[in-house]
VOPA-243062 format. One line per field, with one value per residue: y negated, x, z negated of N, C-alpha, C, CB in turn; residue number from 1. Coordinates in steps of 0.1 Angstrom, whole numbers. Glycine has a CB too. Layout:
// VOPA-243062
n_v	[Y:...];
n_u	[X:...];
n_w	[Z:...];
ca_v	[Y:...];
ca_u	[X:...];
ca_w	[Z:...];
c_v	[Y:...];
c_u	[X:...];
c_w	[Z:...];
cb_v	[Y:...];
cb_u	[X:...];
cb_w	[Z:...];
num	[NUM:...];
***
This chain:
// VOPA-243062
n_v	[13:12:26:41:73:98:128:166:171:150:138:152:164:148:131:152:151:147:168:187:167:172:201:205:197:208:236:244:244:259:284:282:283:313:324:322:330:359:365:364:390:408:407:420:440:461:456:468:496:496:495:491:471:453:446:435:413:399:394:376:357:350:339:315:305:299:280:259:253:244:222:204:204:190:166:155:148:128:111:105:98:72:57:54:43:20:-18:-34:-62:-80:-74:-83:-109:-125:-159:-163];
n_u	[943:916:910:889:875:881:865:882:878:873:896:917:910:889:866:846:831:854:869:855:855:882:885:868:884:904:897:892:925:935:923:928:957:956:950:972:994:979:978:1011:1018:997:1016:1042:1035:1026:1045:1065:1059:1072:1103:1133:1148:1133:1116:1134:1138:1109:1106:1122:1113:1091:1097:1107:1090:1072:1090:1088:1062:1058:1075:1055:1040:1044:1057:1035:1022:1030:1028:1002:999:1019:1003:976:988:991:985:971:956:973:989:984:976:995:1011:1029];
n_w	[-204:-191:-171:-149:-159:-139:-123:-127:-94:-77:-82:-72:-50:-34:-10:4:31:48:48:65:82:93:95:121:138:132:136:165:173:157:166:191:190:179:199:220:210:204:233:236:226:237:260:251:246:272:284:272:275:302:300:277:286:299:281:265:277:281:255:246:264:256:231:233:249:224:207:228:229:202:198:219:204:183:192:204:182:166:183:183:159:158:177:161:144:152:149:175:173:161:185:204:202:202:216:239];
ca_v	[25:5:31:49:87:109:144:169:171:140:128:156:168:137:134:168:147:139:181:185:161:177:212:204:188:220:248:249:243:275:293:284:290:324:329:320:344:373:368:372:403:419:409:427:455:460:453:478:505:498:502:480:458:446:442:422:400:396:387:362:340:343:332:300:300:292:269:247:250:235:207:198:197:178:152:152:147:115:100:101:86:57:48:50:29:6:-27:-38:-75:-85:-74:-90:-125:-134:-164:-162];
ca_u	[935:905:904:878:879:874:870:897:873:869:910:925:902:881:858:837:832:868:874:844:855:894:877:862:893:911:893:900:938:937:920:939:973:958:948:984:1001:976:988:1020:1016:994:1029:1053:1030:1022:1058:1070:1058:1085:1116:1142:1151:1121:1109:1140:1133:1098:1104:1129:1106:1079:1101:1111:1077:1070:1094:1083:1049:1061:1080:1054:1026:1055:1056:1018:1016:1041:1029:991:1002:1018:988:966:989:996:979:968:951:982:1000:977:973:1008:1016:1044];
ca_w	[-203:-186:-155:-150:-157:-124:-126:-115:-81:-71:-82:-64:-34:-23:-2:11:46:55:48:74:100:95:100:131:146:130:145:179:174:147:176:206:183:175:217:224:200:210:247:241:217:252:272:247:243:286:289:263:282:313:294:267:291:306:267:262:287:275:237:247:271:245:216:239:253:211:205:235:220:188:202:225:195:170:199:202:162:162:195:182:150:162:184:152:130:154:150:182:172:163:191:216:202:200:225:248];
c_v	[21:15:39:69:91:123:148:167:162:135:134:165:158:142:149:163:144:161:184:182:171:190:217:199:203:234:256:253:255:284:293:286:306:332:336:332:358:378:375:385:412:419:422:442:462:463:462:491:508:503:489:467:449:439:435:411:393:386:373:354:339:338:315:297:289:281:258:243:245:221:199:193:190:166:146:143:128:106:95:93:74:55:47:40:16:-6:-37:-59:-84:-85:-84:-103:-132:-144:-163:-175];
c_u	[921:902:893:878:871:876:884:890:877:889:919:918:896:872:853:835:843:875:862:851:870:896:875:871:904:913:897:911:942:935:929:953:971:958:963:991:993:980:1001:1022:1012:1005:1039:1046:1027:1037:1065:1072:1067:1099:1122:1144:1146:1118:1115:1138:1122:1098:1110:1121:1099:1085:1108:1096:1067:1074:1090:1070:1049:1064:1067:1039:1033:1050:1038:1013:1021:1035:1014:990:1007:1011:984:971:994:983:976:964:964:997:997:976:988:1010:1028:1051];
c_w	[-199:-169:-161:-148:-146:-133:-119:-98:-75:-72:-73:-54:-28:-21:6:28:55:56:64:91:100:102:115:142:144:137:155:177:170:161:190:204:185:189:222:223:204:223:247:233:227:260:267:247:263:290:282:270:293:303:280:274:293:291:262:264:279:262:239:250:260:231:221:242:235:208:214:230:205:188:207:212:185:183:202:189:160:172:187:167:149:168:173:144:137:156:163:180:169:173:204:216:197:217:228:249];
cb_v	[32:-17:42:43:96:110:155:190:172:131:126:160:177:134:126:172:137:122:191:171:137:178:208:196:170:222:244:239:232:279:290:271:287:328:312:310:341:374:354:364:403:414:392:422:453:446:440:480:505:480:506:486:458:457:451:420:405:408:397:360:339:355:345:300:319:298:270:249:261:241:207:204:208:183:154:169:164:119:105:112:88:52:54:60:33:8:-31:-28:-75:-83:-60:-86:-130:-120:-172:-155];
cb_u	[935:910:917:870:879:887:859:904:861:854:917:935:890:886:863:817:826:882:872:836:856:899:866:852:899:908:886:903:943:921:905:940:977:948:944:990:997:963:993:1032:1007:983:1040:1059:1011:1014:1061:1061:1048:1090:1131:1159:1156:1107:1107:1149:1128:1093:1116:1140:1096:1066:1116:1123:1068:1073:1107:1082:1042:1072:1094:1056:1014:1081:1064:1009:1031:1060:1030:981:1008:1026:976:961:1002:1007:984:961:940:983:1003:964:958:1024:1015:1042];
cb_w	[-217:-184:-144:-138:-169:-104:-120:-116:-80:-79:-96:-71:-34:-9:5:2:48:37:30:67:106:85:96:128:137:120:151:189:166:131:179:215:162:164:230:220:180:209:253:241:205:264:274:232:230:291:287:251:285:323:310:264:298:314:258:265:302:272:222:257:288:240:206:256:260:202:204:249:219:179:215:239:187:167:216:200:144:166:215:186:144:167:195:146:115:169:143:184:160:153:195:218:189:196:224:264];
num	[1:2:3:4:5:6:7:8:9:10:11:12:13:14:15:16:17:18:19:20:21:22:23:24:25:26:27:28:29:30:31:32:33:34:35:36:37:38:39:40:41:42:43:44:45:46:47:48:49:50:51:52:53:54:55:56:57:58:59:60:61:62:63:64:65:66:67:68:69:70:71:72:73:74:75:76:77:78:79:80:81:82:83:84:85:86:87:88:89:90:91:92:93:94:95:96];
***
């Protein structure tokens, strides 16, 4: 029993500068998700007005047009994690 008591703040939030920089990295992404999504809401709605079919059409591509946009920020998420945890210094000073 030699730890040191934290508050609740500090044991389960952290740092106030790491929410900050996350924020800031967050932003955009929030915003250009919400861009995306309002686009295709102007297509279905523009596109509504022709008839059923046309509006079929529509929903479909934009519900593929989503999923590609999910995959392609999952592969984004995975690739820029292995760069960060990969250890370079040890990859470079190995003799051949």
């Amino acid at each position: 029993m030699n730890e040191s008591v934290l508050s609740f703040k500090d044991k389960y939030f952290g740092d106030k500068n790491f929410y900050k920089m996350t924020l800031t990295i967050a932003i955009p992404i929030i915003i250009q998700n919400l861009l995306t999504n309002l686009v295709s809401m102007a297509d279905n709605i523009m596109v509504g007005q022709l008839g059923t079919n046309q509006m079929s059409g529509v929903a479909i591509i934009n519900q593929l047009f989503f999923v590609f946009n999910l995959l392609v920020f999952r592969s984004k998420i995975s690739i820029y994690s292995s760069c960060c945890s990969f250890d370079k210094s040890s990859f470079f000073n190995k003799s051949i």
